[in-house]
C-alpha positions as CSV (number, residue, x, y, z in Angstrom):
1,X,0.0,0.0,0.0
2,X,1.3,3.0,-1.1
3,X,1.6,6.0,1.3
4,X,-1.1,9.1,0.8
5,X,0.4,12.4,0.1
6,X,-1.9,15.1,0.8
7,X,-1.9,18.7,-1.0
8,X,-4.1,20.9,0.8
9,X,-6.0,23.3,-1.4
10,X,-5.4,26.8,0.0
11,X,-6.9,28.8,-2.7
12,X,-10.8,29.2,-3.0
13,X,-12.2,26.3,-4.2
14,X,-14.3,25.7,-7.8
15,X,-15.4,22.6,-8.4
16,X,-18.3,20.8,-10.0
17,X,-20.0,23.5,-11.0
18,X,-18.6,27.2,-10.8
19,X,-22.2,28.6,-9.3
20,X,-21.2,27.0,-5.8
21,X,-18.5,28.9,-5.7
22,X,-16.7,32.4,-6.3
23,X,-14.2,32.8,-8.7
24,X,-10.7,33.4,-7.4
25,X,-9.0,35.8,-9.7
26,X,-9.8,39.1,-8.5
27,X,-7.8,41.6,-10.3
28,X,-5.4,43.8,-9.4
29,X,-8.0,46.2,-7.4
30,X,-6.7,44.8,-3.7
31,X,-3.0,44.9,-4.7
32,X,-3.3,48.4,-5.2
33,X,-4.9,49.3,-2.1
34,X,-2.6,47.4,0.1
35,X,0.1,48.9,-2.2
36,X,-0.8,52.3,-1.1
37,X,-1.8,51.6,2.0
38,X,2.1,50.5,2.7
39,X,3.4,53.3,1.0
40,X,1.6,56.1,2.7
41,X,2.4,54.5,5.9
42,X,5.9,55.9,5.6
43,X,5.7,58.7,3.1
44,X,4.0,62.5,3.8
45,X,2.9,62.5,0.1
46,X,-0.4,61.0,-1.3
47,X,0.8,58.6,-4.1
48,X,-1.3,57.4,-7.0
49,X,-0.5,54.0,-8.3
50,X,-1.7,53.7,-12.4
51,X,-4.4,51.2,-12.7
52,X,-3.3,47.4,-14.0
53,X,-4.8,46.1,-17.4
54,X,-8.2,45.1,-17.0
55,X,-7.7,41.4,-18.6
56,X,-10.9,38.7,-19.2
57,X,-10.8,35.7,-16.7
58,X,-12.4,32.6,-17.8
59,X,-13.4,30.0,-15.1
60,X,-15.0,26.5,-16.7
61,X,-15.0,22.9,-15.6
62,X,-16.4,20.0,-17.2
63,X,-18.0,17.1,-15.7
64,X,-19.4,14.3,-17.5
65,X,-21.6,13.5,-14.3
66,X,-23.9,16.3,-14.1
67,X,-25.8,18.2,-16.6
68,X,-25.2,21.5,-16.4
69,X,-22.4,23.0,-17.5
70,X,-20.9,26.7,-17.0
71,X,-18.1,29.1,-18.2
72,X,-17.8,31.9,-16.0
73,X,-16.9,34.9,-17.8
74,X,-15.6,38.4,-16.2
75,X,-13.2,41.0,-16.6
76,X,-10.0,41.6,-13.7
77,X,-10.6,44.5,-11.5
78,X,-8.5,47.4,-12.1
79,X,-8.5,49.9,-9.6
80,X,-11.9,49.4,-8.6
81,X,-13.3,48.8,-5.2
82,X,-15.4,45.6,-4.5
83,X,-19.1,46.3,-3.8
84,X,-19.9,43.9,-1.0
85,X,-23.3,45.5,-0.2
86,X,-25.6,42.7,-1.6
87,X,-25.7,39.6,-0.6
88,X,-23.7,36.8,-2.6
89,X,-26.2,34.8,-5.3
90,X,-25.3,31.8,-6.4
91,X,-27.7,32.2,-9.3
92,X,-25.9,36.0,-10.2
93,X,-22.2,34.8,-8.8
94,X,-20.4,37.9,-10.9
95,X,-22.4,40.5,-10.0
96,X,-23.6,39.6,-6.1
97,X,-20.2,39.2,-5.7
98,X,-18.9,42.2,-6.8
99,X,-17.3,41.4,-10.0
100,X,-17.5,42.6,-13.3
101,X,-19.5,40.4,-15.7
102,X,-18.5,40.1,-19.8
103,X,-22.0,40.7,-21.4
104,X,-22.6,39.3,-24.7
105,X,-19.9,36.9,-25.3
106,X,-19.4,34.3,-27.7
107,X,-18.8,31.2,-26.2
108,X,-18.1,27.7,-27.9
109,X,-17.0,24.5,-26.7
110,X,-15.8,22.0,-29.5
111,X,-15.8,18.3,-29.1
112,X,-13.6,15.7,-30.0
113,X,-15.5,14.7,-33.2
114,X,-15.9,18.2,-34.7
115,X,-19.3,18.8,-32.9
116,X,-19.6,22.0,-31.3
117,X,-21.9,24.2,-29.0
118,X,-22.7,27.6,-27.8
119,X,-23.4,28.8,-24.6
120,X,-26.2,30.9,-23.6
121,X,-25.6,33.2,-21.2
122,X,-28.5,32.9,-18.2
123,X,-28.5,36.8,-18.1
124,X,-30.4,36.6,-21.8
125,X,-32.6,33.9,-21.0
126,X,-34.0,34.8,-17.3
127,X,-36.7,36.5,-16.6
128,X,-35.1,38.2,-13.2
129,X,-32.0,39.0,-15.8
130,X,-29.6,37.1,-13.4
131,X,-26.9,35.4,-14.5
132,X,-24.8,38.2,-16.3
133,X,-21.4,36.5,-17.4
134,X,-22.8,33.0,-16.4
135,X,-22.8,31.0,-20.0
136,X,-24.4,27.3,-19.8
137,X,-25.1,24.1,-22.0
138,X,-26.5,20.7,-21.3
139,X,-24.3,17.8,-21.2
140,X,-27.1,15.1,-22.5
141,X,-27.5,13.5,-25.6
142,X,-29.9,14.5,-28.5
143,X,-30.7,17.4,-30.3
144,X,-32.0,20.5,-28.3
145,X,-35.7,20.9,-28.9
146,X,-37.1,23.9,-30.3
147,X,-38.6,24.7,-27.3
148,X,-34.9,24.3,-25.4
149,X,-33.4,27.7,-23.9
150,X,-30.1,25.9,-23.7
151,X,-27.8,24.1,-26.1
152,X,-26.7,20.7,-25.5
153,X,-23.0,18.9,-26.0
154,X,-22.4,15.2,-24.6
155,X,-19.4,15.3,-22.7
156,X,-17.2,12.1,-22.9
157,X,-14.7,10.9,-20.2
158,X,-11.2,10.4,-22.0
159,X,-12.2,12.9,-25.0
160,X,-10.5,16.3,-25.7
161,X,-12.6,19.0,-25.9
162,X,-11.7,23.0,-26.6
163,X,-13.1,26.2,-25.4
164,X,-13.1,29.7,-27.4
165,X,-14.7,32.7,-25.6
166,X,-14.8,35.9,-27.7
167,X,-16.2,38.9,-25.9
168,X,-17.9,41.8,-27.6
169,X,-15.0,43.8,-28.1
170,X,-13.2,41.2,-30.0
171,X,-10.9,39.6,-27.1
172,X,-10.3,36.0,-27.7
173,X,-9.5,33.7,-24.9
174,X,-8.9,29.7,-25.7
175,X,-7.8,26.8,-23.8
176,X,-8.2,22.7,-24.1
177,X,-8.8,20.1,-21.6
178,X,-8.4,16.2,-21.6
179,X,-11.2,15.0,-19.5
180,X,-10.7,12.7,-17.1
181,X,-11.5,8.8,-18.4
182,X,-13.2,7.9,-15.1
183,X,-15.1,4.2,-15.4
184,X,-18.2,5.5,-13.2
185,X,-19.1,7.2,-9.8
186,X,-18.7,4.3,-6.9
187,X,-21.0,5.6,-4.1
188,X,-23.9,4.0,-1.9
189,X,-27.3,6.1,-1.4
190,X,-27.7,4.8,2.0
191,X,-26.1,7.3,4.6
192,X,-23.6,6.0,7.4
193,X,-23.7,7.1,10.6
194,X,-21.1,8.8,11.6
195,X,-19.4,9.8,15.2
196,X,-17.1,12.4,14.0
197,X,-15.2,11.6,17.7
198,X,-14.8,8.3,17.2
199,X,-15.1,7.0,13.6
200,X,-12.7,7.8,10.6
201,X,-14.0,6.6,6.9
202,X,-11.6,4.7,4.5
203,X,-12.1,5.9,1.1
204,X,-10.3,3.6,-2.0
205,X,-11.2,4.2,-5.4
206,X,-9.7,3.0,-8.8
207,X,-6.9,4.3,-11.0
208,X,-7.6,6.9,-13.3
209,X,-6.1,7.2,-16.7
210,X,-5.7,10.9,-18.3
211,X,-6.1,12.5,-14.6
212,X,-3.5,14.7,-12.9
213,X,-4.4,13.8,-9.1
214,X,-7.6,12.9,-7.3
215,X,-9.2,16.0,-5.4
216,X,-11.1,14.9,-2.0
217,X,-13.9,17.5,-1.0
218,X,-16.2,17.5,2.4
219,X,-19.2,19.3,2.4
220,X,-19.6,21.2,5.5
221,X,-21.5,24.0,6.9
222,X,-18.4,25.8,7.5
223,X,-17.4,25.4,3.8
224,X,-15.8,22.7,1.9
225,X,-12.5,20.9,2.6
226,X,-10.7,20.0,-0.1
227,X,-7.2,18.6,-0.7
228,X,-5.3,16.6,-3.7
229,X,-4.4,13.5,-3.3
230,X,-1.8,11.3,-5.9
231,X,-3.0,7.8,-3.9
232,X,-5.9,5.9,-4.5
233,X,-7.3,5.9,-1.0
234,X,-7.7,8.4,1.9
235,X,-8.5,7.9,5.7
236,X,-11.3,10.7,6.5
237,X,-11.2,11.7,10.5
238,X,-13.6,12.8,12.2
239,X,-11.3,15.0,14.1
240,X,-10.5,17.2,10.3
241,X,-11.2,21.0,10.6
242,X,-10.6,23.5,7.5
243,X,-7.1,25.1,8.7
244,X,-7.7,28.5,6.4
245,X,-11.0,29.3,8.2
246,X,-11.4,31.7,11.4
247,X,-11.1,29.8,14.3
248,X,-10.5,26.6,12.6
249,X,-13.5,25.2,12.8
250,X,-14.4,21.3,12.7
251,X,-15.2,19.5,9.4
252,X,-18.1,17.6,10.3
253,X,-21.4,19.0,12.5
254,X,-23.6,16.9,14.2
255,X,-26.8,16.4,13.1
256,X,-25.3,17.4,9.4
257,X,-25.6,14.8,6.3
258,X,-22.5,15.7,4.8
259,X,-20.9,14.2,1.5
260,X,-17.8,13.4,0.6
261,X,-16.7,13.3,-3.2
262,X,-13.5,12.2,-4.9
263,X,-12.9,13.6,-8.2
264,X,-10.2,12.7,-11.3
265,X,-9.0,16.3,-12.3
266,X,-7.3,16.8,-15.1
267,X,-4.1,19.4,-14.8
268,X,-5.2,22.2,-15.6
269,X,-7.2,22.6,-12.5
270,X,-4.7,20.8,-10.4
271,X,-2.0,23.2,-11.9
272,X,-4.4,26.4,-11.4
273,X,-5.7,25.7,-7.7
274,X,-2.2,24.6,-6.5
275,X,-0.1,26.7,-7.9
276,X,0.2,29.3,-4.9
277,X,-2.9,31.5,-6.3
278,X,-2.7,34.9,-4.4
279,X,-6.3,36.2,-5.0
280,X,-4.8,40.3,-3.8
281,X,-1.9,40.1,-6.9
282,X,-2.7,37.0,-9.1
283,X,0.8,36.2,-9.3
284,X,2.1,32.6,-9.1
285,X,-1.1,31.2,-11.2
286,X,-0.3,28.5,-13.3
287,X,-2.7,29.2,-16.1
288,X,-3.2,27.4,-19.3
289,X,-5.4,29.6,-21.1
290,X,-4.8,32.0,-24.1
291,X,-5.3,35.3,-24.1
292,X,-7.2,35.8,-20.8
293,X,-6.4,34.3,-17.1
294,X,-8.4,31.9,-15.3
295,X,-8.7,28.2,-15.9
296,X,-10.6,25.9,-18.4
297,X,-10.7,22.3,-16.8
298,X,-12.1,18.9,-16.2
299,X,-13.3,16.6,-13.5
300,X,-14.5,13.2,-13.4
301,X,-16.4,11.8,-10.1
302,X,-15.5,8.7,-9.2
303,X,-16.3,8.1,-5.2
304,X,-18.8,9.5,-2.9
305,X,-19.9,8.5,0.0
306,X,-22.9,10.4,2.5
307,X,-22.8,10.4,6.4
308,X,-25.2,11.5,9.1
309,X,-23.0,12.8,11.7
310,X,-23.2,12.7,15.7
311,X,-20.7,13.5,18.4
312,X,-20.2,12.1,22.1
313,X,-22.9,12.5,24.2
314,X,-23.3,15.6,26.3
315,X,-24.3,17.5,29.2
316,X,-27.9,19.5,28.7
317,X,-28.6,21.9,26.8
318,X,-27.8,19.2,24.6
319,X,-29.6,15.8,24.5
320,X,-33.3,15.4,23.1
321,X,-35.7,18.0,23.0
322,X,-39.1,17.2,23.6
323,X,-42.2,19.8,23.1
324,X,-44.3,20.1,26.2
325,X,-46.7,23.2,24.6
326,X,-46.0,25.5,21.4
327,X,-44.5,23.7,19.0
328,X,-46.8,24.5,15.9
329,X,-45.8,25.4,12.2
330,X,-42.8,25.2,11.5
331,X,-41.5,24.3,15.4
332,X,-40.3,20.7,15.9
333,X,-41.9,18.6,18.2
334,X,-38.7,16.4,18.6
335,X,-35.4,17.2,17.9
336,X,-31.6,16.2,18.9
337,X,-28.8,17.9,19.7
338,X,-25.3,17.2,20.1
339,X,-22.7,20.2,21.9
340,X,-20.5,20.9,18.5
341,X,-17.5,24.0,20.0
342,X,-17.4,26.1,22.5
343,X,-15.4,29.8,22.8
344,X,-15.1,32.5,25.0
345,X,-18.2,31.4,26.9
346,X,-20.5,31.0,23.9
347,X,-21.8,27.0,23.3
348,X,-22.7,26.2,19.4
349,X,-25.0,23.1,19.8
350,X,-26.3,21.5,16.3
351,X,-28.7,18.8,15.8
352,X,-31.5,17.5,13.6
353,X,-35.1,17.1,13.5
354,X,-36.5,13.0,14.6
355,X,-40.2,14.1,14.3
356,X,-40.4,13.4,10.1
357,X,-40.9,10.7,8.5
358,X,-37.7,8.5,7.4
359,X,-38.0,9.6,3.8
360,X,-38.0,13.3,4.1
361,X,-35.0,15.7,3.4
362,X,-33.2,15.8,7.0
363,X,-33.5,19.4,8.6
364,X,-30.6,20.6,10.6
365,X,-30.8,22.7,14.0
366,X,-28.0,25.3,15.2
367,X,-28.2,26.0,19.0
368,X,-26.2,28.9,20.4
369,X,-25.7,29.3,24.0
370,X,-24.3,32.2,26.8
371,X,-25.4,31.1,30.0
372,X,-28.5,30.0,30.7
373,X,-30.3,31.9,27.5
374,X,-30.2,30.4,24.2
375,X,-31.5,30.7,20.4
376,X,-32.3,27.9,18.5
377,X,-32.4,27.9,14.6
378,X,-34.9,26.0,12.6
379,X,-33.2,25.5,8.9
380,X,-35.2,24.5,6.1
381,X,-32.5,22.1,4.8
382,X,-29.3,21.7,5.4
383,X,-28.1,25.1,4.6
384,X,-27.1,28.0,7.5
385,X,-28.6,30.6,4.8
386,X,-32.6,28.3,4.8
387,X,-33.1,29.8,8.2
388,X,-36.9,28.6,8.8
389,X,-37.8,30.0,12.4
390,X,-35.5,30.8,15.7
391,X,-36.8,30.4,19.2
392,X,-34.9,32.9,21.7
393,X,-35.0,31.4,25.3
394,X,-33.4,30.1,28.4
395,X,-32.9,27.0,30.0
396,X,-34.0,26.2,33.6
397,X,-33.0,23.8,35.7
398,X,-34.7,22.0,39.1
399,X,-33.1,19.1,40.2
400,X,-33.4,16.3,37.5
401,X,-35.8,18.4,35.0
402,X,-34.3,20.9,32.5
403,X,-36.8,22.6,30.4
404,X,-36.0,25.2,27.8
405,X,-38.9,28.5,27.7
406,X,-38.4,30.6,24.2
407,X,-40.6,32.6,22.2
408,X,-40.6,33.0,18.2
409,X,-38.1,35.7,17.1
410,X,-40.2,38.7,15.3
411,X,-43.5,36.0,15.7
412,X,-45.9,35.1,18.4
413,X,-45.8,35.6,22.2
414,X,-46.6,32.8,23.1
415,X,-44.2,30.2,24.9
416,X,-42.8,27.4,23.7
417,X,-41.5,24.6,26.1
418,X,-39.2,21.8,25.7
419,X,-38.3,18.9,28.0
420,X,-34.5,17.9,27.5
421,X,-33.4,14.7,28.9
422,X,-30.0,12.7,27.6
């Protein structure tokens, strides 16, 4: 058995489909600022630093596992100040996140037996007008119906296929990628349960031919972890946190079904994500495109595996929470929850919902405590952003009987009691 080396990603992750994530290349809008921020820290003079060459930046990944497909197309920011006022959209990622979208481009991906498509960008085909810079085709077989909005293009494991973006102004911007030639996804639809402070999960998956290394990613609430891997298997821990977030916080949350995916990439993303990408100066990118920056790529799943996660057991306010009067709507009757970190006196406690029926979507809870008061979150999913209902409270205790009294945040006044026992 052949040792695992590990690369850790430590660049902002895009993966299976760009809309999850935000693009890395910023532009040189930061560099200046920090630029001139050192400079005037030792010099009496204001001093005006000439704004970089605005450049396009091309973000695309092909997967032959899922159907939709996206190019990301945007121009570097020169000199201009990000506008964080709105909140990010995964269905406007450019825009919502303060980027610059490239409007009207012409975007084509060619296929390995001179068949061809071209992207619609979602901005010309919404109604709302999101989307700007956001071009998209099917990957499924057939000719598009007349009644299609989108194009379609099979995409092949093992086949070459090319990508040529021409914006308005006449820029042109090319690149190729070998996808990877991955024999199938190996994954079971049944979750595992999983004590995150107890159990690890071995993870083996077969060679892939025309891949550059195999990229692990964990879903978490905190974001995803990814890392590279050149082995074909990889001991998840429970114990994993993501080392580049504040606080480092743990990888898997109790109460959470999490995935975990492993991916054949081909080298043009391994090159672009681990090449020491500084987001503030875009220097030491390895990029493989023509004429613009950014990164056309391909990955291939090839092993995934779900978990329901739960910790040690706990001290109340964590254990099972029982209704004794109030829960209606979208309150629980009957939820769990396990103690997940603690800080400077403040207890994070997350959990999930037992009152639903086996075949329903699981719906996570997040607990914060100070003392004896608490809030409890109701989410609609699994998402912190689905944020059905929160109950501010306190916990009381006499002798063996802890009960937790909280009303509905901006709702009803009337109370709403749980029984906790172990």
């Amino acid at each position: 058995m052949r040792p695992v080396t590990v690369h850790p990603v430590t660049v902002h992750p895009l993966t299976v489909n760009p809309l999850i994530a935000r693009r890395l290349v910023r532009g040189a809008s930061h560099a200046l600022v920090l630029a001139s921020l050192l400079l005037t820290a030792c010099a009496f003079d204001k001093i005006t630093l000439p704004a970089g060459e605005s450049r396009v930046v091309v973000h695309g990944v092909l997967n032959p596992g899922v159907p939709d497909q996206v190019v990301l197309v945007e121009r570097s920011l020169t000199g201009v100040a990000l506008d964080r006022r709105t909140a990010y959209d995964s269905l406007d990622p450019i825009a919502s996140d303060g980027g610059s979208p490239e409007r009207n481009a012409r975007v084509i991906v060619y296929g390995p037996r001179g068949d061809s498509v071209v992207l619609r960008e979602d901005a010309a085909i919404r109604a709302d007008k999101r989307g700007a810079g956001v071009y998209r085709f099917l990957n499924l077989p057939g000719v598009a119906a007349a009644t299609d909005v989108v194009s379609r293009l099979v995409i092949v494991p093992g086949e070459q296929y090319r990508l040529r973006v021409t914006t308005a102004s006449g820029e042109s911007v090319t690149g190729e990628t070998l996808v990877p030639f991955a024999p199938g996804l190996i994954g079971s639809s049944i979750p595992r349960q999983f004590d995150r402070d107890r159990d690890s999960l071995f993870l083996g998956w077969p060679d892939v031919t025309r891949s550059a290394r195999y990229e692990l990613r964990v879903e978490s609430p905190s974001g995803p972890l990814l890392a590279f891997v050149d082995s074909l298997e990889y001991l998840v821990a429970g114990s994993l946190v993501l080392p580049n977030a504040a606080g480092r916080p743990r990888v898997f949350w109790p109460g959470f079904r999490q995935v975990i995916t492993v991916s054949a990439v081909d080298a043009n993303y391994h090159d672009y994500y681990r090449s020491g990408s500084d987001p503030i100066s875009n220097r030491g990118l390895l990029v493989h495109l023509t004429g613009g920056l950014g990164m056309f790529g391909s990955v291939a799943r090839v092993r995934e595996r779900t978990v329901d996660v739960i910790a040690a057991p706990s001290d109340a306010p964590a254990g099972t929470w029982e209704a004794v009067s109030g829960a209606t709507g979208a309150v629980p009757s009957l939820f769990r929850l396990w103690r997940e970190s603690a800080a400077v006196g403040v207890t994070r406690l997350t959990g999930t919902r037992l009152d639903q029926s086996i075949s329903a979507e699981p719906q996570a809870i997040v607990a914060v405590q100070t003392g004896t008061a608490i809030s409890v979150t109701i989410l609609a999913r699994q998402s912190l952003r689905d944020t059905l209902v929160t109950l501010d409270g306190r916990m009381a205790v006499n002798n063996t009987d802890v009960r937790f009294t909280g009303t509905v945040r901006g709702g009803s006044a009337a109370p709403v009691v749980f029984r906790i026992t172990p």
